[in-house]
C-alpha positions, 0 to 999 in steps of 0.5 A: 500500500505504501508503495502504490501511494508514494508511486502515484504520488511520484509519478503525478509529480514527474507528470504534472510538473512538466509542461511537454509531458506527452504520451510518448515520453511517459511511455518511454520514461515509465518503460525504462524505469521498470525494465531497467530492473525488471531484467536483471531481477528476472535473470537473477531469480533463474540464475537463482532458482537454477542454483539454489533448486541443486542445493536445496530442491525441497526449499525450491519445490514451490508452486511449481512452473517457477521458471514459467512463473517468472518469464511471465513477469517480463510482461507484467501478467503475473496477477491480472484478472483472478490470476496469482503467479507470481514466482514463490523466490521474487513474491514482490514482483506480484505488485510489479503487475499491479504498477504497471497496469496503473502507470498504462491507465493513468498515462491514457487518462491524463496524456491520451486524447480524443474518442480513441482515449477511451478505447484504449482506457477499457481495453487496458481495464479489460486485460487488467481485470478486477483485483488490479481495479480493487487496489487502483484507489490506493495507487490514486490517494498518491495522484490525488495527494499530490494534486492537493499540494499543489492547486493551493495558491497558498500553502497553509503552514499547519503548526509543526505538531498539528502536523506530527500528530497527523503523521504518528497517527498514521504511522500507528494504524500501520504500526497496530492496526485493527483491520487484516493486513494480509492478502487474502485467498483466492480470487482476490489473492492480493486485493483480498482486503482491499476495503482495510488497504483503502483506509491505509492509503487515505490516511497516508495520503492525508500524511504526505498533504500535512507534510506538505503543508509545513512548507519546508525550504531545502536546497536541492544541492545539499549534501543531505538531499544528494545523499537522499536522493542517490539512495533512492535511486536505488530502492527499486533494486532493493524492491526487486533484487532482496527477495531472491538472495534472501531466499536463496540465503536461507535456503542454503543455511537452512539446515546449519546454526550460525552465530548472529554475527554471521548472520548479520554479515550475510544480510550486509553481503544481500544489501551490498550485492544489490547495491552494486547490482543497481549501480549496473542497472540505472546506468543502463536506464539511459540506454534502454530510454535510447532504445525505446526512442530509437524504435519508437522514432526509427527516422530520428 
């Protein structure tokens, strides 16, 4: 849930903020973002998978199909309709699915014009099917947050601690919530409480708009809001890549009694692996843009 929010609310932001934002553009943006991830995430969950199902075959029996399970994330199909395939050694590439199918949906909303708009719109509604539906308001709290700081021609500065009670509220109903937070089982499978994952992301979104509210100046070339943002360059990775070398971690010592120092070790081995992984792969982001330009525009 807080992944869709803080997505819808990213996402309104890179497209509402620029004056030349078209269909176009978005597309070739929001595709390189994602598969300059979703490749090697897919490669490294078979390599993986490979390896680990040698070692320790009992850990990596799953489902089954996993291989089949995996290649459809390539094209985000993994949970449309009342579908759940997620691979059992990458889980979070269920959401993946689901953020795709809103990136699709809000870039026709907002960018796409015409009678044609709304073709388009329900044919993507179509093949995205009801669970996706059911999660969309969250992904839209984001959108409608960020639409709410902005259209204010002046921006209320609420006091500092109206505005942190705001937020610790919301980070106790995360905290200690009274409503189910697990999905739940088929045919809704992830949007299976949907109705406690609305509640949620409302009350995030009214924390990013108090936060907003406060009105904080910051120098976008400071050290601190470098450091921040170099970081968050690499959250996606993190998203995508930990599953895996956890599972694969753990799968291998599964069956062994390891000091916590040790443990600890492994854990900073996972982070500093992917770490150097998304060095490798938001590199590669501009070239997959040039590519995707390059056969959008094959005269350019």
């Amino acid at each position: 849930v807080v992944f869709f929010v803080l997505s819808g609310y990213v996402i309104a932001h890179t497209t509402y903020s620029r004056r030349k934002t078209d269909l176009r553009a978005y597309v070739v943006a929001r595709a390189s973002r994602l598969y300059s991830v979703i490749l090697p995430a897919v490669l490294l969950t078979l390599a993986l998978y490979g390896l680990g199902s040698q070692m320790n075959p009992e850990a990596y029996s799953g489902r089954g199909h996993e291989v089949v399970r995996t290649l459809i994330c390539l094209v985000n199909l993994q949970n449309i309709w009342f579908f759940s395939a997620s691979p059992v050694t990458n889980g979070p590439f269920w959401s993946l699915s689901y953020e795709f199918w809103y990136y699709i949906l809000f870039g026709l909303a907002v960018l796409c014009h015409g009678r044609g708009k709304w073709i388009w719109l329900g044919l993507a509604m179509g093949v995205a099917g009801p669970n996706i539906w059911l999660l969309a308001p969250c992904w839209l709290a984001g959108v409608v947050a960020y639409r709410l700081s902005r259209t204010r021609s002046e921006k209320p500065r609420w006091p500092p601690a109206g505005t942190t009670v705001a937020l610790l509220a919301v980070l106790a109903l995360f905290i200690h919530s009274p409503f189910p937070v697990l999905a739940g089982d088929a045919p809704l499978f992830y949007s299976g409480v949907f109705y406690a994952d609305w509640v949620m992301a409302g009350l995030l979104a009214l924390g990013l708009v108090c936060f907003d509210a406060l009105a904080w100046e910051v120098n976008p070339q400071s050290h601190p809001v470098r450091l921040v943002r170099h970081l968050a360059d690499h959250t996606f990775s993190l998203y995508l890549l930990h599953y895996p070398l956890l599972f694969f971690v753990s799968a291998v010592w599964v069956t062994r009694q390891h000091p916590t120092g040790l443990i600890w070790l492994a854990a900073t081995g996972v982070l500093a692996t992917i770490y150097l992984i998304s060095l490798v792969t938001e590199a590669k982001r501009d070239l997959i843009r040039k590519l995707l330009n390059r056969i959008g525009n094959p005269t350019a």
